[in-house]
VOZADO-95691 format. One record per residue (C-alpha): x negated, y, z negated; residue number from 1. Coordinates in nm, 2 decimals, always signed. Layout:
<pts>
+--------+--------+--------+-----+
|   east |  north |     up | num |
+--------+--------+--------+-----+
|      X |      Y |      Z | NUM |
...
+--------+--------+--------+-----+
</pts>
This chain:
<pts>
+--------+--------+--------+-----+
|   east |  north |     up | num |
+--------+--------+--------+-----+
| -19.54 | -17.07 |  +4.20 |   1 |
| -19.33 | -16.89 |  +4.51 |   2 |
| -19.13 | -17.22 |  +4.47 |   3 |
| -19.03 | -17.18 |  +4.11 |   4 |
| -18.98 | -16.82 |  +4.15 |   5 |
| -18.73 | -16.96 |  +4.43 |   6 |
| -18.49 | -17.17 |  +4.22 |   7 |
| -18.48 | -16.95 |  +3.92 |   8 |
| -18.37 | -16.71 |  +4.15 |   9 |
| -18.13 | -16.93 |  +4.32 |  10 |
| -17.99 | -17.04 |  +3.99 |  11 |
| -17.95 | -16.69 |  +3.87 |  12 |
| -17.77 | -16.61 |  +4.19 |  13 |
| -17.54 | -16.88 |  +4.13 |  14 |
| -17.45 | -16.80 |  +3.76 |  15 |
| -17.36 | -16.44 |  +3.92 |  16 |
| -17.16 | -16.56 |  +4.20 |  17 |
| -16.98 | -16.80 |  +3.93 |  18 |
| -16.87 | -16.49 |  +3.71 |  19 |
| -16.80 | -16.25 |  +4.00 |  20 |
| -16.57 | -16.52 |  +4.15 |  21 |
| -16.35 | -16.51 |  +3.80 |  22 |
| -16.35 | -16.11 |  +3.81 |  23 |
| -16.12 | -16.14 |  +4.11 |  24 |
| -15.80 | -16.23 |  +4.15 |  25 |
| -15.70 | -16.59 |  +4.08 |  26 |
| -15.52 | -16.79 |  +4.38 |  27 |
| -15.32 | -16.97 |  +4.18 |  28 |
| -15.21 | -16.93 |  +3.80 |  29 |
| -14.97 | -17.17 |  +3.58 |  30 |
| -14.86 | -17.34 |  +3.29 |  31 |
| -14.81 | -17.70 |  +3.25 |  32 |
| -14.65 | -17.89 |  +2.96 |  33 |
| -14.95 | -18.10 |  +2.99 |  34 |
| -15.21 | -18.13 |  +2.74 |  35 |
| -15.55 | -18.01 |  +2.87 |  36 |
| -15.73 | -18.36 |  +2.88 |  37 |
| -15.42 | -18.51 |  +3.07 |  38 |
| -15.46 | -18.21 |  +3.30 |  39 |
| -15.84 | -18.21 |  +3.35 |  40 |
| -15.83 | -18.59 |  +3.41 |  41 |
| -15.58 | -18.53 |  +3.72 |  42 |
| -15.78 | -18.21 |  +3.86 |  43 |
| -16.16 | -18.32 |  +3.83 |  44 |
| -16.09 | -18.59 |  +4.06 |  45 |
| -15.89 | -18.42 |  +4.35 |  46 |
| -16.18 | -18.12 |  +4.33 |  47 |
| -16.43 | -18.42 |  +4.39 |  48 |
| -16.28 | -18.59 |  +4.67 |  49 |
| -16.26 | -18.17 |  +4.83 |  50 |
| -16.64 | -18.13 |  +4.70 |  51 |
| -16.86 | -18.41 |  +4.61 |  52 |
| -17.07 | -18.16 |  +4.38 |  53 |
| -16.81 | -18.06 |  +4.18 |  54 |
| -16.82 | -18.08 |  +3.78 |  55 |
| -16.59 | -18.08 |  +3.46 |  56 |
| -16.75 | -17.96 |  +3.17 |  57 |
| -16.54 | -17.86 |  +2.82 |  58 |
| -16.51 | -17.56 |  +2.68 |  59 |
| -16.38 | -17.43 |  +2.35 |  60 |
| -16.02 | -17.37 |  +2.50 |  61 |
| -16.06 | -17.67 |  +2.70 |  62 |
| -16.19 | -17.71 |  +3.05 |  63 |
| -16.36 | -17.55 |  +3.33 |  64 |
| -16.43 | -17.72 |  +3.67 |  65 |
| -16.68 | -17.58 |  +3.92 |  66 |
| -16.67 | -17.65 |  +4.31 |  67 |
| -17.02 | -17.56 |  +4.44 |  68 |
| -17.26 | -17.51 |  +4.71 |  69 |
| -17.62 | -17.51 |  +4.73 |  70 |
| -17.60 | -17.20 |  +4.96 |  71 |
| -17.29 | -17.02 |  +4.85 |  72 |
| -17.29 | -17.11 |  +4.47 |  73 |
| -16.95 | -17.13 |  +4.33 |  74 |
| -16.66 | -17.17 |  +4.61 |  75 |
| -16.39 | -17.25 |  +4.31 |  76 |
| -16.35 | -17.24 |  +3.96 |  77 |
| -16.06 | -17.36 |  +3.78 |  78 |
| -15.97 | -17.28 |  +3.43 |  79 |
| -15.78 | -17.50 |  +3.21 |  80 |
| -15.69 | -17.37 |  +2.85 |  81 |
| -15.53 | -17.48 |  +2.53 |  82 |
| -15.18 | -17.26 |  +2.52 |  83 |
| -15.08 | -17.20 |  +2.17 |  84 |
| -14.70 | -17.21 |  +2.29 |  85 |
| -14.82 | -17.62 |  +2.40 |  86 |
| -14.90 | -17.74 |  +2.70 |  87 |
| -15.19 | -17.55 |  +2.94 |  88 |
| -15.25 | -17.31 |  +3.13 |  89 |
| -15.50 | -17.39 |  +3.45 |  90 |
| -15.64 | -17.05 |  +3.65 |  91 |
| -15.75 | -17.11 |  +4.00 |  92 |
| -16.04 | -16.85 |  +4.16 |  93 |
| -16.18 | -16.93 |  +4.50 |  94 |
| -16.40 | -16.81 |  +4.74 |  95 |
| -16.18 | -16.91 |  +5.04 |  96 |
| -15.79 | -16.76 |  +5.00 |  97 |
| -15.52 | -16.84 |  +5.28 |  98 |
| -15.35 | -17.06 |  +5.45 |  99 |
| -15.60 | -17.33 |  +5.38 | 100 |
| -15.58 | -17.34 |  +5.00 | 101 |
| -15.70 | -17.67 |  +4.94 | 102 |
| -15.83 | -17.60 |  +4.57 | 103 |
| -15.48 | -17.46 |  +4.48 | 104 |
| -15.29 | -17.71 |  +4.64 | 105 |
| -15.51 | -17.98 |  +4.44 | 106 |
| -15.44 | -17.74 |  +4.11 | 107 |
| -15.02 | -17.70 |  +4.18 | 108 |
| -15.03 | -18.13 |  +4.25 | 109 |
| -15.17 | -18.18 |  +3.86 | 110 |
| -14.86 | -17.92 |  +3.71 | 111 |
+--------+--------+--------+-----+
</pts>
């Protein structure tokens, strides 16, 4: 039972590390004349070969990739969304900001 109690908790945790992570302030935000698919299908891959764990999964506007941690919960999130102008635009939080931005330099390589 304590075990149970344990992951629900952890899982919980994580959902609310997820949304506090996009209430910040983005590292990275742009638009690419890209269409989200084309877009998504460069990203997921580079965030995989930074974070084995990592996932794609679609949303209404298009696409949101998670970089995750068992301990930490969300380290990265990127947004990618349908721009009714054309094109996308892809939103970049992280957990890490600096000189070692390795999730937004993977993001500003797929613009």
């Amino acid at each position: 039972m304590k075990k149970l109690l344990i992951a629900v908790l952890a899982i919980g945790l994580a959902g609310c590390m997820a949304s506090s992570l996009e209430s910040q302030k983005p590292i990275y935000a742009g638009h690419s004349k890209k269409d989200v698919d084309t877009l998504n299908r460069c990203l997921a891959p580079k965030w995989v070969e930074l974070r084995p764990s990592s996932s794609s999964i679609p949303t209404e506007t298009g696409f949101k990739i998670t970089a995750s941690d068992d301990i930490f919960g969300a380290l990265a999130i990127a947004k990618i969304e349908r721009n009714p102008s054309g094109g996308s635009d892809l939103t970049v939080f992280a957990v890490s900001k600096g000189w070692n931005d390795h999730w937004g330099a993977a993001a500003k390589s797929c613009i």
